[in-house]
mmCIF file of the N, C-alpha and C atoms, coordinates in Angstrom:
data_MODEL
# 
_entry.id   MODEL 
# 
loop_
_atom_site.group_PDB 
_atom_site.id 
_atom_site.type_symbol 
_atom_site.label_atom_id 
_atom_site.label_alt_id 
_atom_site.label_comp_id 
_atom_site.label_asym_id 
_atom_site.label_entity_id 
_atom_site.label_seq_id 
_atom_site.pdbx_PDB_ins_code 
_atom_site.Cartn_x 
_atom_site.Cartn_y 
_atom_site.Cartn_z 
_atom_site.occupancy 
_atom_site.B_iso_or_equiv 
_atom_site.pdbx_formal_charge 
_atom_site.auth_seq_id 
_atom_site.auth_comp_id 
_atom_site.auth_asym_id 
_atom_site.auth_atom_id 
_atom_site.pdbx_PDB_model_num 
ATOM 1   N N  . UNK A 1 1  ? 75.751  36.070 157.563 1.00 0.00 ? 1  UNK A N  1 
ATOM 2   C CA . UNK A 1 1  ? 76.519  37.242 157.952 1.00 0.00 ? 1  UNK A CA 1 
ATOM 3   C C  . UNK A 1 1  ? 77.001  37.960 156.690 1.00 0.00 ? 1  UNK A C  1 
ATOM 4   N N  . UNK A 1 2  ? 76.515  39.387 156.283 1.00 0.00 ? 2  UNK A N  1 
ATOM 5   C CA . UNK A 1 2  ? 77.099  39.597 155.260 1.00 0.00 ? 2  UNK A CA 1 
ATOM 6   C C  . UNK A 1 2  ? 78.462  40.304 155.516 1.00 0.00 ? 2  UNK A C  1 
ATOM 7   N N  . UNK A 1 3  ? 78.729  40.237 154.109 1.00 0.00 ? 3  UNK A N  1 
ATOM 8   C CA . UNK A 1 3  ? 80.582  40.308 153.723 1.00 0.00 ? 3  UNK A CA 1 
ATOM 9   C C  . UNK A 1 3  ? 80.587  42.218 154.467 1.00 0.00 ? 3  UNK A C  1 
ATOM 10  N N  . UNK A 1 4  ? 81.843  42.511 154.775 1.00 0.00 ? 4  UNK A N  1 
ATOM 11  C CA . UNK A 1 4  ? 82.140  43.813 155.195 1.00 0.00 ? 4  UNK A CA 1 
ATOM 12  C C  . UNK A 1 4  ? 81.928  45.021 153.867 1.00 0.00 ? 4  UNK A C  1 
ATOM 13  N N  . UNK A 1 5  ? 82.866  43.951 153.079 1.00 0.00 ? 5  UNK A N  1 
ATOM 14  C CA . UNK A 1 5  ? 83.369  44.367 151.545 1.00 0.00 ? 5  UNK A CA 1 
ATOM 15  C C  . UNK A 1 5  ? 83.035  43.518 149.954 1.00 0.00 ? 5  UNK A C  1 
ATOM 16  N N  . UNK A 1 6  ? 81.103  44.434 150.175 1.00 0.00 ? 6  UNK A N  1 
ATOM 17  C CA . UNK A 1 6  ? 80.327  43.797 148.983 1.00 0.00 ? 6  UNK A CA 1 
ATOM 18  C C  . UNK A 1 6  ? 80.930  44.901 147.796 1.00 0.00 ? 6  UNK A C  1 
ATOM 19  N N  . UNK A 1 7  ? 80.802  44.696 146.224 1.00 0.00 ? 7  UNK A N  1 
ATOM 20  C CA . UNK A 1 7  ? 81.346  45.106 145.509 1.00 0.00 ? 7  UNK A CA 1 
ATOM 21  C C  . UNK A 1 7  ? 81.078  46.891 145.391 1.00 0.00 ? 7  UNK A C  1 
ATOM 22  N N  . UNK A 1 8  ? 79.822  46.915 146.094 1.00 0.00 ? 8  UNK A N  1 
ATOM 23  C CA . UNK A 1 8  ? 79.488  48.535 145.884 1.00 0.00 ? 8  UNK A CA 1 
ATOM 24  C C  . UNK A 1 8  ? 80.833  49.170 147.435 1.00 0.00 ? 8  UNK A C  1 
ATOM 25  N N  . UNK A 1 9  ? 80.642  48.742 147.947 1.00 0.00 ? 9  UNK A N  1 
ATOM 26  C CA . UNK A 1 9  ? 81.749  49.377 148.892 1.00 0.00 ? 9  UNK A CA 1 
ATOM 27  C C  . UNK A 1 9  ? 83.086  49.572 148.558 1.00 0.00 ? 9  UNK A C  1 
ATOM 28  N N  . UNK A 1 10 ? 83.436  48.626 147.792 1.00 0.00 ? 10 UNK A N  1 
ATOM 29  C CA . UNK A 1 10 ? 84.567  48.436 146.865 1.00 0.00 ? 10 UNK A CA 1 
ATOM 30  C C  . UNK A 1 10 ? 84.506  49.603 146.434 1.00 0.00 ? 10 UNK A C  1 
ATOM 31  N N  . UNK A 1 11 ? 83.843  50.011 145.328 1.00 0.00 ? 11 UNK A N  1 
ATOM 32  C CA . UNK A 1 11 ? 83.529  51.148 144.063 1.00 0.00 ? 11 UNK A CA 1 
ATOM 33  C C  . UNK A 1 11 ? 83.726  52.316 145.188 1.00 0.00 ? 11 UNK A C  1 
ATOM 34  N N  . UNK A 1 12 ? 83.062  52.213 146.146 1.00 0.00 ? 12 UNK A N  1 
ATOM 35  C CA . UNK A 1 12 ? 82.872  53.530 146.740 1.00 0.00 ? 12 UNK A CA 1 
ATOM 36  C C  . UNK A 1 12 ? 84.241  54.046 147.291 1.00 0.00 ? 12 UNK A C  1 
ATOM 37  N N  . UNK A 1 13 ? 85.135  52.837 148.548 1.00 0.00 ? 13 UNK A N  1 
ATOM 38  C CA . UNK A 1 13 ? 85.928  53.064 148.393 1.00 0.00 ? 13 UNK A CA 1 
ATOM 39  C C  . UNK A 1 13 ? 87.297  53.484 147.505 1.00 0.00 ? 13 UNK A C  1 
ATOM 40  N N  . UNK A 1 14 ? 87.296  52.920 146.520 1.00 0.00 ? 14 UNK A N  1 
ATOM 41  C CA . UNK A 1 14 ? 87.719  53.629 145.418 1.00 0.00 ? 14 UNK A CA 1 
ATOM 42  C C  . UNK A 1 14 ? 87.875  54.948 145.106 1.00 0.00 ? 14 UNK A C  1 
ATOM 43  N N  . UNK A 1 15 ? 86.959  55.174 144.931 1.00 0.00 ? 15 UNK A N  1 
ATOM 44  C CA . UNK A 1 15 ? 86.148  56.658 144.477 1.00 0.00 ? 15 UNK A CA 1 
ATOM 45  C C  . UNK A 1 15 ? 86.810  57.582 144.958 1.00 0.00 ? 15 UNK A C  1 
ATOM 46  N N  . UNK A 1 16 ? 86.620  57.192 146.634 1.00 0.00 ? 16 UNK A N  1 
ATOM 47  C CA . UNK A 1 16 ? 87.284  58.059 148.075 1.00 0.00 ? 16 UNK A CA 1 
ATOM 48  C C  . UNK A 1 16 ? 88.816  57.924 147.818 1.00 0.00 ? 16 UNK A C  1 
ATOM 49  N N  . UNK A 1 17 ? 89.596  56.961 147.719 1.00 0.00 ? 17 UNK A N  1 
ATOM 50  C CA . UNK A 1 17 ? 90.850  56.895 147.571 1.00 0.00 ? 17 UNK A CA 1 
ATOM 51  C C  . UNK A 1 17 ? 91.281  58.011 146.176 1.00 0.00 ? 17 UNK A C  1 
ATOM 52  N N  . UNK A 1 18 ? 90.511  57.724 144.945 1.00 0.00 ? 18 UNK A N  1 
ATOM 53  C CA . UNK A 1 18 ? 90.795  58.641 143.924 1.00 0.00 ? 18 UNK A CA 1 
ATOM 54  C C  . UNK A 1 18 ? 90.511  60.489 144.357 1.00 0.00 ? 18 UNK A C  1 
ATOM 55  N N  . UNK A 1 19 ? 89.780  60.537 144.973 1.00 0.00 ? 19 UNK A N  1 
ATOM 56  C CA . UNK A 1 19 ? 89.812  62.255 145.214 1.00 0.00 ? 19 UNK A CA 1 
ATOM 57  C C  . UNK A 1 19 ? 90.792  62.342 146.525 1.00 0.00 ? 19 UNK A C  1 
ATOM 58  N N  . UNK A 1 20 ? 90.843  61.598 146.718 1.00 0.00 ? 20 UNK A N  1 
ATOM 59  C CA . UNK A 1 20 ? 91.790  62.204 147.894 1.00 0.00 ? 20 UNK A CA 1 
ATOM 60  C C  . UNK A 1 20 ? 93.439  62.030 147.179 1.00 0.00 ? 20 UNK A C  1 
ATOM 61  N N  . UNK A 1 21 ? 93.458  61.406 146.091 1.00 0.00 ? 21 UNK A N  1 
ATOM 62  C CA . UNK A 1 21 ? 94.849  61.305 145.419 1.00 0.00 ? 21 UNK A CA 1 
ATOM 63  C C  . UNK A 1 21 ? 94.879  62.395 144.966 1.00 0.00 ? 21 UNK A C  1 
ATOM 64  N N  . UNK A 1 22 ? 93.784  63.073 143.994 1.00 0.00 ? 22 UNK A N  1 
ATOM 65  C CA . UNK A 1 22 ? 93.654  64.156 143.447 1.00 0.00 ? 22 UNK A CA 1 
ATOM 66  C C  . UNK A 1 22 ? 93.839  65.586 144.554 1.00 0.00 ? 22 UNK A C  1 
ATOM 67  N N  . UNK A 1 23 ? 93.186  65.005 145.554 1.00 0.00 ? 23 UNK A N  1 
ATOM 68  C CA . UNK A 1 23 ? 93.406  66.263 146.354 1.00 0.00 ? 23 UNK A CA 1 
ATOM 69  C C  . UNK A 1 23 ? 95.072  66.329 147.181 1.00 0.00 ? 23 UNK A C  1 
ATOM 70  N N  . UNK A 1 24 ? 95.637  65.408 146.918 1.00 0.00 ? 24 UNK A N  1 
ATOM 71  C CA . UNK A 1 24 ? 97.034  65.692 147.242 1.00 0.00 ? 24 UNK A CA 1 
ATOM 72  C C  . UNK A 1 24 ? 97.883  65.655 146.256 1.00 0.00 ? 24 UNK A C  1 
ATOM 73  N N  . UNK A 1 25 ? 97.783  65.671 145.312 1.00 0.00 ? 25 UNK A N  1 
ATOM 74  C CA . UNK A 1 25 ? 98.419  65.791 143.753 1.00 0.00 ? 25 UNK A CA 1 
ATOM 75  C C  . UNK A 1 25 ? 98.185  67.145 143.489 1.00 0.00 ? 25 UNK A C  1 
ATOM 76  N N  . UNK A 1 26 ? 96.995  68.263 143.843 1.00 0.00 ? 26 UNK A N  1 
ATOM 77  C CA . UNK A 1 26 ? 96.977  69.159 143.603 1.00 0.00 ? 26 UNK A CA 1 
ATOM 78  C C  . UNK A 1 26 ? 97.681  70.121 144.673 1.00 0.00 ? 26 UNK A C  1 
ATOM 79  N N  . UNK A 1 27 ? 97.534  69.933 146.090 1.00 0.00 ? 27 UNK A N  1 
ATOM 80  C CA . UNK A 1 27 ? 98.615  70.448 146.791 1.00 0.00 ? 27 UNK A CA 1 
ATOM 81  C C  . UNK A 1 27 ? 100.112 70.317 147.079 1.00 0.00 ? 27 UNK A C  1 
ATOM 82  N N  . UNK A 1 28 ? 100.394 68.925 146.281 1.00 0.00 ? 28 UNK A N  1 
ATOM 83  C CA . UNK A 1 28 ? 101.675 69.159 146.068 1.00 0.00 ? 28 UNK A CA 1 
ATOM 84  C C  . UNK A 1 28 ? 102.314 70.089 145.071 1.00 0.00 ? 28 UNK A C  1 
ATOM 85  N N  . UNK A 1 29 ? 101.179 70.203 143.841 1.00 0.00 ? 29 UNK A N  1 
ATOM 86  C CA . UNK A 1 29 ? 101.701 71.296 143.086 1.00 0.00 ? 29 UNK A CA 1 
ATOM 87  C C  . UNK A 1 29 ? 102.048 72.279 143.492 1.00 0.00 ? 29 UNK A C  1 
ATOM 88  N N  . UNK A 1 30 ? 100.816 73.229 144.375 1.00 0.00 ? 30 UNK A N  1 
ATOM 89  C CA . UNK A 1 30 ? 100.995 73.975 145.167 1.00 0.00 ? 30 UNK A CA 1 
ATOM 90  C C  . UNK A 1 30 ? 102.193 74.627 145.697 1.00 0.00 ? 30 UNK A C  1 
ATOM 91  N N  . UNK A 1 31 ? 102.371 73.119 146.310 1.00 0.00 ? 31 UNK A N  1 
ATOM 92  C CA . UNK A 1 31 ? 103.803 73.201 147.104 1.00 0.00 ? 31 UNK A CA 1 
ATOM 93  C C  . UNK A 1 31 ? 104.987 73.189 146.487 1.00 0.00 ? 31 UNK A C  1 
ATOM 94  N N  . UNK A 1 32 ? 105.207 72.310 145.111 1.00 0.00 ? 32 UNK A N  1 
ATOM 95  C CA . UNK A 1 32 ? 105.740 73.003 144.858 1.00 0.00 ? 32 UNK A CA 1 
ATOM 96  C C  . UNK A 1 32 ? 106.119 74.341 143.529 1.00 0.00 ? 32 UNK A C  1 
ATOM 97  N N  . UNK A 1 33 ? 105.006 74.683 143.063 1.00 0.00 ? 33 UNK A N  1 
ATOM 98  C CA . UNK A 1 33 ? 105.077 75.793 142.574 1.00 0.00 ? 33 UNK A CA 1 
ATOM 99  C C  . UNK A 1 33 ? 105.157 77.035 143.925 1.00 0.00 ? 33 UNK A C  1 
ATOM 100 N N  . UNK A 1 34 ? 104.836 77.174 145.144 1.00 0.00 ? 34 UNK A N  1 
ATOM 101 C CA . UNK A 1 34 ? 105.697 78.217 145.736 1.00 0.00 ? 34 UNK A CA 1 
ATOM 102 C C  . UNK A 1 34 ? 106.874 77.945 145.943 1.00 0.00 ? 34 UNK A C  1 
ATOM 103 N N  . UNK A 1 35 ? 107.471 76.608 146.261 1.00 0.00 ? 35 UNK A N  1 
ATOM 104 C CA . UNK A 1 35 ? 108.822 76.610 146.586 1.00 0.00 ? 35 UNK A CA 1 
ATOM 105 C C  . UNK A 1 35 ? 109.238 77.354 144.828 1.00 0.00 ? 35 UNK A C  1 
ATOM 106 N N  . UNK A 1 36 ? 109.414 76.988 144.230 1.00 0.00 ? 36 UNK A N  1 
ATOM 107 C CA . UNK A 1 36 ? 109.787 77.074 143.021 1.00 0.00 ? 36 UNK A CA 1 
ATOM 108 C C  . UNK A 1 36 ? 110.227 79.006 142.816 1.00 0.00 ? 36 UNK A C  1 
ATOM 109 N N  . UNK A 1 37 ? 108.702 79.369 143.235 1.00 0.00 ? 37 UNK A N  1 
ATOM 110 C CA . UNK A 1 37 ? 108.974 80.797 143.179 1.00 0.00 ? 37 UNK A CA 1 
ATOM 111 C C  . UNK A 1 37 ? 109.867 81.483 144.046 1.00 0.00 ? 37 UNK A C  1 
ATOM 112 N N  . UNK A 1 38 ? 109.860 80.994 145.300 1.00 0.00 ? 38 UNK A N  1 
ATOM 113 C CA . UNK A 1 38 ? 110.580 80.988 146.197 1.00 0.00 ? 38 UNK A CA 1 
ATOM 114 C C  . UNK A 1 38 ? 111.999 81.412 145.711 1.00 0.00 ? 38 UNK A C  1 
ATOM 115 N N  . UNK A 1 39 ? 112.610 80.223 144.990 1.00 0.00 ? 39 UNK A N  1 
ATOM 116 C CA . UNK A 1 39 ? 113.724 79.557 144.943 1.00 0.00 ? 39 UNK A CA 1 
ATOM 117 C C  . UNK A 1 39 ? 114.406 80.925 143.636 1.00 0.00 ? 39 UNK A C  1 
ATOM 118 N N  . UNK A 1 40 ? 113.163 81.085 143.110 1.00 0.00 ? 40 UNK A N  1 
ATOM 119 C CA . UNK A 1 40 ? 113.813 82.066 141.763 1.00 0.00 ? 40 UNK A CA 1 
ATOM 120 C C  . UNK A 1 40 ? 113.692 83.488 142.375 1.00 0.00 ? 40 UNK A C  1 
ATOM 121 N N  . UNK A 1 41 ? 112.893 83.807 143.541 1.00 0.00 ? 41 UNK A N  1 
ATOM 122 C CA . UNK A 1 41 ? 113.102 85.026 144.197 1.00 0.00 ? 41 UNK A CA 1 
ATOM 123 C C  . UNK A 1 41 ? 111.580 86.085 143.561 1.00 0.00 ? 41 UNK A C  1 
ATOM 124 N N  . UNK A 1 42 ? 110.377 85.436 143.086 1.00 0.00 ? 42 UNK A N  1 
ATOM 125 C CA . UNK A 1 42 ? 109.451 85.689 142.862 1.00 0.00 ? 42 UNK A CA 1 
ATOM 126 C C  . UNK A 1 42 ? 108.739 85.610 143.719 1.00 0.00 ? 42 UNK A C  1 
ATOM 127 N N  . UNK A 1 43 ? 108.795 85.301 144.712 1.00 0.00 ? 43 UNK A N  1 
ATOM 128 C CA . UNK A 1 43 ? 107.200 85.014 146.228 1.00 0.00 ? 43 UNK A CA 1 
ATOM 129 C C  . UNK A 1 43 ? 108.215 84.626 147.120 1.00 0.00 ? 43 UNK A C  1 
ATOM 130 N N  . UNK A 1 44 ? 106.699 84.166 148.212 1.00 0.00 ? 44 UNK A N  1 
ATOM 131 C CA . UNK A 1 44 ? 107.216 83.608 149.175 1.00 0.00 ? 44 UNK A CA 1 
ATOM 132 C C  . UNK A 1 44 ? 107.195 82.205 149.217 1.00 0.00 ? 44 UNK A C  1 
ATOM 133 N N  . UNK A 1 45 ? 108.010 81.724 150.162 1.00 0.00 ? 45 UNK A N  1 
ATOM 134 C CA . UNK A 1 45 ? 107.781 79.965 150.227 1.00 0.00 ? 45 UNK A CA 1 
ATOM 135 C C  . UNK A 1 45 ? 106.451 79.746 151.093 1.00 0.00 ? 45 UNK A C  1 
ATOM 136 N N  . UNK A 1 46 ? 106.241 78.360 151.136 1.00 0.00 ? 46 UNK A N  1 
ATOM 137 C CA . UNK A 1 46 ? 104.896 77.762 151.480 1.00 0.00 ? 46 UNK A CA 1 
ATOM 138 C C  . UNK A 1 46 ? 104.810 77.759 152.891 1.00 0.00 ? 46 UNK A C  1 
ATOM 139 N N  . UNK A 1 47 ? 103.785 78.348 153.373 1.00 0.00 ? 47 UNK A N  1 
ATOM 140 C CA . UNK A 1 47 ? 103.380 78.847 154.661 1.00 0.00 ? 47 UNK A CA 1 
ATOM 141 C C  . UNK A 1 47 ? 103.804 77.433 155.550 1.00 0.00 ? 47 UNK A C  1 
ATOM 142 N N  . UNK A 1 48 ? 103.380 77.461 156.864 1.00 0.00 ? 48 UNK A N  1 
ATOM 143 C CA . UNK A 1 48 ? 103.655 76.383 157.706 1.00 0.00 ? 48 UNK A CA 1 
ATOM 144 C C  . UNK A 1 48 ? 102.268 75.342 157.705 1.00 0.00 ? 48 UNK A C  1 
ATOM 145 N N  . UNK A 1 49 ? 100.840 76.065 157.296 1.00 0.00 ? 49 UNK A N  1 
ATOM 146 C CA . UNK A 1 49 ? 100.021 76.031 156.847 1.00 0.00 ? 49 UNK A CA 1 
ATOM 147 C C  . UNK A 1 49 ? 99.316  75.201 155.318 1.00 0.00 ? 49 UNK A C  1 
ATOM 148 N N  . UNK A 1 50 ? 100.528 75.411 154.557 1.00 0.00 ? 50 UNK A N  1 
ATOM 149 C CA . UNK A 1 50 ? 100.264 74.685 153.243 1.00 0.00 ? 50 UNK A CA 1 
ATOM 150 C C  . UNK A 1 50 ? 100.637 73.430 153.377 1.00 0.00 ? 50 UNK A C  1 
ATOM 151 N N  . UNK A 1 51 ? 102.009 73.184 154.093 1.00 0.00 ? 51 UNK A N  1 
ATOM 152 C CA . UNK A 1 51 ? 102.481 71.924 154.737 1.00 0.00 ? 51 UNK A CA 1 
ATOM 153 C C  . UNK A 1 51 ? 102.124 71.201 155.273 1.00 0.00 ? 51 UNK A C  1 
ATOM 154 N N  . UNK A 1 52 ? 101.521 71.856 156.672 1.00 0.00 ? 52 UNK A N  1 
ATOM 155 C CA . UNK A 1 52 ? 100.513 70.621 157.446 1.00 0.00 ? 52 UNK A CA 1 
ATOM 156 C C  . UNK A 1 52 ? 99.573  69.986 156.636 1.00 0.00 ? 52 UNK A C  1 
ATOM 157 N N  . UNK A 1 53 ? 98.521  71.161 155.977 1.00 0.00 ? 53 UNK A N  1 
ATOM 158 C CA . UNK A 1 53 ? 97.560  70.667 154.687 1.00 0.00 ? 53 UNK A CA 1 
ATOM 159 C C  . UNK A 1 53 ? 97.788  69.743 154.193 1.00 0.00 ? 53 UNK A C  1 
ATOM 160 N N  . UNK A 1 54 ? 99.122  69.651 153.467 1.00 0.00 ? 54 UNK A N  1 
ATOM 161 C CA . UNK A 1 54 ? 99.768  68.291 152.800 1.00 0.00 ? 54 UNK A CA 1 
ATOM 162 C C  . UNK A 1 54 ? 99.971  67.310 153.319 1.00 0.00 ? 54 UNK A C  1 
ATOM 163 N N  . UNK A 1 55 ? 100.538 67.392 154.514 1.00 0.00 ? 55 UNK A N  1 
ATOM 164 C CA . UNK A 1 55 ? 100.904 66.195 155.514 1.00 0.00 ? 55 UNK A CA 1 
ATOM 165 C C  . UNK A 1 55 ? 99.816  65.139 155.786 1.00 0.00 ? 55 UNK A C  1 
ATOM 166 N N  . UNK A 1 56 ? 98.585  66.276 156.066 1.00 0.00 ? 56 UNK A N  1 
ATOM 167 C CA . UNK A 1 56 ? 97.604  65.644 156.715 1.00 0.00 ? 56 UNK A CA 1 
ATOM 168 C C  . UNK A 1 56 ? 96.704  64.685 155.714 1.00 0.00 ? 56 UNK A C  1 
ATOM 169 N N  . UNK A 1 57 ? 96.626  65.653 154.121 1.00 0.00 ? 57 UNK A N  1 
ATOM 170 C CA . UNK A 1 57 ? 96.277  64.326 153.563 1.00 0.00 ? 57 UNK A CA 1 
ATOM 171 C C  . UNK A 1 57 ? 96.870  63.557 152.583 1.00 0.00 ? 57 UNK A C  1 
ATOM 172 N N  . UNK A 1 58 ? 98.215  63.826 153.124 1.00 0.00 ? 58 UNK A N  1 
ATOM 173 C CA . UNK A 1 58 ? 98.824  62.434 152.621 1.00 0.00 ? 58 UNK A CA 1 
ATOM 174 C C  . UNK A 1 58 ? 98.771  61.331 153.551 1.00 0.00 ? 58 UNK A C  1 
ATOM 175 N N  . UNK A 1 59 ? 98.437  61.494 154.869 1.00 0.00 ? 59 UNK A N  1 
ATOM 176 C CA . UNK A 1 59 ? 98.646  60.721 155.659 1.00 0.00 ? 59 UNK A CA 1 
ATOM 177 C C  . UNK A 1 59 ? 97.269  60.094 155.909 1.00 0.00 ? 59 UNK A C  1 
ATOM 178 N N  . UNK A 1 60 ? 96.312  60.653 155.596 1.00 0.00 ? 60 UNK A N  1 
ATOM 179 C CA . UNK A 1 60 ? 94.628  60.582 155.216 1.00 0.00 ? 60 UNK A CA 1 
ATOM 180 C C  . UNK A 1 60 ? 94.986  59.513 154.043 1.00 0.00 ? 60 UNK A C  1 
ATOM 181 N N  . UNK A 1 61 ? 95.342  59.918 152.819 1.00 0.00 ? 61 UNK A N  1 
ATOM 182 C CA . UNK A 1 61 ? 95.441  59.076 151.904 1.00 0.00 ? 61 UNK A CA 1 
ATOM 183 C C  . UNK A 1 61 ? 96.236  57.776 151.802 1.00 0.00 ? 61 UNK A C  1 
ATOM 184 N N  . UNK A 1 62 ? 97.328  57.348 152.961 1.00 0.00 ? 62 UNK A N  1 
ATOM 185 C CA . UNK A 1 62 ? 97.971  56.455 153.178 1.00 0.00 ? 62 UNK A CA 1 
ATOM 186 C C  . UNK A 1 62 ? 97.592  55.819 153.866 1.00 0.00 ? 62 UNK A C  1 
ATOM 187 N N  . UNK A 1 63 ? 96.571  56.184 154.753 1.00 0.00 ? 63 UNK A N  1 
ATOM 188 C CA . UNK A 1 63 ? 95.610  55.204 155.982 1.00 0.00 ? 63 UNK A CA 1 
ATOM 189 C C  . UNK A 1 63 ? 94.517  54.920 155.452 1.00 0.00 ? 63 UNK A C  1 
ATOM 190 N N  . UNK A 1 64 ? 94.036  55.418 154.541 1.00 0.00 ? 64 UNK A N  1 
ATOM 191 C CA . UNK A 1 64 ? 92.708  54.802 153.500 1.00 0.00 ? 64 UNK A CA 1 
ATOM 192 C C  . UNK A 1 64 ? 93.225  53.994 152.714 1.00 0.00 ? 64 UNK A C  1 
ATOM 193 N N  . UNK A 1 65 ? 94.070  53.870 152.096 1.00 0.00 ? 65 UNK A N  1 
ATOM 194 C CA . UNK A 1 65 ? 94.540  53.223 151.027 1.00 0.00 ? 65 UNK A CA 1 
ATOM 195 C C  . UNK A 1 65 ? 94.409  51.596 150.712 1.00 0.00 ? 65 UNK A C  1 
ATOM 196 N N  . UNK A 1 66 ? 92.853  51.260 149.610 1.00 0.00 ? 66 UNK A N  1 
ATOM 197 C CA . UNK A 1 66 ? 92.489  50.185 149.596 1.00 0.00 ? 66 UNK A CA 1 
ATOM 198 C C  . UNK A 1 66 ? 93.463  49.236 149.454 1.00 0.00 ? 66 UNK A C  1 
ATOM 199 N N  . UNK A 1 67 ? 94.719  49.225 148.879 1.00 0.00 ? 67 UNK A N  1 
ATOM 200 C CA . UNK A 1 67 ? 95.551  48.385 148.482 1.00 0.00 ? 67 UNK A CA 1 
ATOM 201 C C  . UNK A 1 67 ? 94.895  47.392 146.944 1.00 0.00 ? 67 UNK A C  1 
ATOM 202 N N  . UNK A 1 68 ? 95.608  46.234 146.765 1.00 0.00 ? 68 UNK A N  1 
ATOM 203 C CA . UNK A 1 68 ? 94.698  45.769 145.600 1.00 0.00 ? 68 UNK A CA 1 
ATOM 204 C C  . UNK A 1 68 ? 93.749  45.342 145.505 1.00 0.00 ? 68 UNK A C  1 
ATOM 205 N N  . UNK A 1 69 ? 92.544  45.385 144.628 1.00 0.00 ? 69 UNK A N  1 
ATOM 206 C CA . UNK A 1 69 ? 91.443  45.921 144.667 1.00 0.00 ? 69 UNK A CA 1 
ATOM 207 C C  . UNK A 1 69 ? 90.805  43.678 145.076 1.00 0.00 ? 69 UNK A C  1 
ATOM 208 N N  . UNK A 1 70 ? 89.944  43.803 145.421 1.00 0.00 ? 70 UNK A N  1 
ATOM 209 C CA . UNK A 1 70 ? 89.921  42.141 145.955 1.00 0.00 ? 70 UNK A CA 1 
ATOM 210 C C  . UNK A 1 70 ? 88.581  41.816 144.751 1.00 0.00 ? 70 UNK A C  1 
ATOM 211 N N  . UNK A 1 71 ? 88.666  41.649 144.064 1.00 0.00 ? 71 UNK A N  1 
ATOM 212 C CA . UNK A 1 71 ? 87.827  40.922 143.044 1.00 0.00 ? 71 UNK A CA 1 
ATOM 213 C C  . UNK A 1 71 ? 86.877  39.853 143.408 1.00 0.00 ? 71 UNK A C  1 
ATOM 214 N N  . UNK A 1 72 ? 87.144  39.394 144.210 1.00 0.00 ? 72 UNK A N  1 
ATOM 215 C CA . UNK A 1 72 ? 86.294  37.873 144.161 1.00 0.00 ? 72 UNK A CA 1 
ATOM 216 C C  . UNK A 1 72 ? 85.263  38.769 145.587 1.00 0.00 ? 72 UNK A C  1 
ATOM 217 N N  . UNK A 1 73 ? 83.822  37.454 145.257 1.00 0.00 ? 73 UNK A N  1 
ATOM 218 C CA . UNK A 1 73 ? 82.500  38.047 145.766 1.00 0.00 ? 73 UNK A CA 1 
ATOM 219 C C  . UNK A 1 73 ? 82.351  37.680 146.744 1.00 0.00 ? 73 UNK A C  1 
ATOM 220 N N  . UNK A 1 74 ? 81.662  37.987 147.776 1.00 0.00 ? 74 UNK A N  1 
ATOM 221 C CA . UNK A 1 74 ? 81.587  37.180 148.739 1.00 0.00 ? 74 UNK A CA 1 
ATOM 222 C C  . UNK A 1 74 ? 80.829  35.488 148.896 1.00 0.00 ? 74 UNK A C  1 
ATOM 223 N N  . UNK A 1 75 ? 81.121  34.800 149.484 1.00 0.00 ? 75 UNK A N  1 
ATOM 224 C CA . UNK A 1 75 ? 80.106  33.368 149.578 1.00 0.00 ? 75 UNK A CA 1 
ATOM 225 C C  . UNK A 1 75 ? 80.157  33.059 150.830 1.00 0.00 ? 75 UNK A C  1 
ATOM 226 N N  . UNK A 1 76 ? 78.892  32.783 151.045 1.00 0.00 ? 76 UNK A N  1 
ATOM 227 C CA . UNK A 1 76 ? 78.384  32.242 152.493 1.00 0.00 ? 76 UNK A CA 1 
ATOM 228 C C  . UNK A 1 76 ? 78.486  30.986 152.746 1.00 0.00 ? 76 UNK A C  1 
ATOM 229 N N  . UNK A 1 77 ? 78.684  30.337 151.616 1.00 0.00 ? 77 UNK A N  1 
ATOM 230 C CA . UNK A 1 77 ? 78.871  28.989 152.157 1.00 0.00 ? 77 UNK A CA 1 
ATOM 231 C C  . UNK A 1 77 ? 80.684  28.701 152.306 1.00 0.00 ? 77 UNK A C  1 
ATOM 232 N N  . UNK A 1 78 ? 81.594  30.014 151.717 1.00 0.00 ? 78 UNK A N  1 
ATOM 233 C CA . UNK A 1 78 ? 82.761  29.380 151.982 1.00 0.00 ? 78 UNK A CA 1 
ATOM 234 C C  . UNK A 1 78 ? 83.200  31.011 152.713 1.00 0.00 ? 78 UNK A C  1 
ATOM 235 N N  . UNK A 1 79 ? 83.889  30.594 154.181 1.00 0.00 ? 79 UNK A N  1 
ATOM 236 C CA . UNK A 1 79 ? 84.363  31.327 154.893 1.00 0.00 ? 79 UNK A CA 1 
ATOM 237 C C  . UNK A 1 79 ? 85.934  31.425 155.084 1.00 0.00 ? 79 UNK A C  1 
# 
């Protein structure tokens, strides 16, 4: 029976966890560089729209989230 989580799935998952950090690291900027402008009376604040955006993948990125990374390989003879 092979393992769920052979080392390339590992990597891959990874990978996926890192852009999706990136992709909510960059909309938090977002968020808050309009609040920011907002706040100094330069723009508007962040739509209801930019928010959900955020919500959704932070919450994407918190339900993927490999946790620590499991090093050891799989073996068939020990279950």
């Amino acid at each position: 029976m092979p393992s769920p989580k052979t080392p390339a799935q590992q990597v891959i998952k990874q990978t996926a966890e890192e852009v999706l950090n990136d992709e909510a690291y960059h909309l938090y900027i977002k968020l808050i560089d309009k609040i920011t402008q907002f706040q100094l009376g330069r723009g508007e604040g962040p739509t209801d729209d930019d928010v959900a955006m955020w919500r959704a993948v932070q919450a994407k990125r918190i339900a993927t989230s490999a946790g620590p990374l499991d090093t050891f390989f799989y073996r068939p003879d020990r279950q």
